[in-house]
C-alpha positions as CSV (number, residue, x, y, z in Angstrom):
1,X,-17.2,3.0,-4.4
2,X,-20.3,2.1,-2.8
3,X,-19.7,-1.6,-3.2
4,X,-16.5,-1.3,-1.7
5,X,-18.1,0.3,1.9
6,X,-20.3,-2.5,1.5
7,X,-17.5,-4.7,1.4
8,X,-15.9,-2.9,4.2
9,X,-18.6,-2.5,6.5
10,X,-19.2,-7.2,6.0
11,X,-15.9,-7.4,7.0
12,X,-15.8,-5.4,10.2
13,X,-19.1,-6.9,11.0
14,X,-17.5,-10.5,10.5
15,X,-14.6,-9.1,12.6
16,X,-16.8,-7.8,15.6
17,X,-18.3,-11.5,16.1
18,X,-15.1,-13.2,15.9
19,X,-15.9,-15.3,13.2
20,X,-13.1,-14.7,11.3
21,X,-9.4,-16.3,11.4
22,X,-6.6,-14.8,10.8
23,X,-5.9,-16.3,7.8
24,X,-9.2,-14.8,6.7
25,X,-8.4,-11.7,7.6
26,X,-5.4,-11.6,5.6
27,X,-7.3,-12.6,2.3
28,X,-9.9,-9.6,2.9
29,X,-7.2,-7.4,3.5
30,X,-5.4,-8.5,0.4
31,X,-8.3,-7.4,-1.8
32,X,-8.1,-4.0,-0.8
33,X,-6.0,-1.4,-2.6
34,X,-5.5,1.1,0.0
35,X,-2.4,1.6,1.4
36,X,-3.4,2.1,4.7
37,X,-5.3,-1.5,4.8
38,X,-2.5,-3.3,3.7
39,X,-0.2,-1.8,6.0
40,X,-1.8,-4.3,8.6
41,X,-0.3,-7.3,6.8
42,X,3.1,-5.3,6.4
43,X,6.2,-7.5,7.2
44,X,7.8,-4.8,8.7
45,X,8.3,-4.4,12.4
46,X,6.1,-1.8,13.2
47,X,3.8,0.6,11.4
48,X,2.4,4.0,11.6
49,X,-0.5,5.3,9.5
50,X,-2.9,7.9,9.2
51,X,-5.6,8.6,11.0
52,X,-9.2,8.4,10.8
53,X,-12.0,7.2,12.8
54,X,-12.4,4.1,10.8
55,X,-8.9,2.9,10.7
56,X,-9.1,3.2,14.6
57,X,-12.0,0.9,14.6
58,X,-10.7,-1.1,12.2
59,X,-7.1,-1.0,14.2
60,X,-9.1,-1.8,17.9
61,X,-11.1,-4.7,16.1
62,X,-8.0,-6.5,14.7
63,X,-5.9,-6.0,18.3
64,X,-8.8,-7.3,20.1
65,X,-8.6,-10.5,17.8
66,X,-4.6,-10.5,18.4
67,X,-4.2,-9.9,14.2
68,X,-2.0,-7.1,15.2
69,X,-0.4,-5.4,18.2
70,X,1.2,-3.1,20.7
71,X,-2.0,-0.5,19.1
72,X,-1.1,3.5,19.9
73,X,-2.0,6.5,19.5
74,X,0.9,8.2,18.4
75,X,-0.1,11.6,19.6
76,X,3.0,13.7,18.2
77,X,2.3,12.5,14.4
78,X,-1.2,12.2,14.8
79,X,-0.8,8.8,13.4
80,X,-1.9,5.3,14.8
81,X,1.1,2.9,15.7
82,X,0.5,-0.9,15.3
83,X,3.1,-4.2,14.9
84,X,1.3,-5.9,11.8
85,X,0.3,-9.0,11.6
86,X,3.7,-11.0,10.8
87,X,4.2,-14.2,11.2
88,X,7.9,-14.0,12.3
89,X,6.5,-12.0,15.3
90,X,4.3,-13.8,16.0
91,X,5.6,-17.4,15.7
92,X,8.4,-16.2,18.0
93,X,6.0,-16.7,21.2
């Protein structure tokens, strides 16, 4: 457990100076198990998950690198609402 913070806590670092690409991003996030993580590579259209603190960090971080978009608070389900990164959406443009 404490290795994987310490794995977590690299990677947001790495995301706050913008070193990262997005195909990086999509290797870290693969090596997580939690469902929540991987819901920001989801092919789907859109996606809502739980919230916490971290995920919104996490979820303001990856928008502010354009991984994902359209970031919400979905006040009703207390939930955060993203599009994922997916790269029909985003070759579209």
């Amino acid at each position: 457990m404490l290795l994987m913070r310490a794995c977590a806590l690299r990677f947001y670092l790495l995301l706050e100076t913008g070193k990262l690409n997005h195909q990086d991003i999509v290797q870290i996030l693969r090596t997580f198990t939690d469902e929540n993580l991987l819901a920001f590579i989801s092919n789907k259209e859109y996606r809502r998950i739980g919230y916490s603190d971290s995920l919104w960090e996490l979820a303001c971080l990856l928008e502010a690198d354009g991984f994902i978009r359209k970031l919400k608070w979905d006040e009703k389900y207390k939930r955060i609402r993203f599009v994922p990164h997916n790269r029909s959406v985003f070759m579209t443009e």
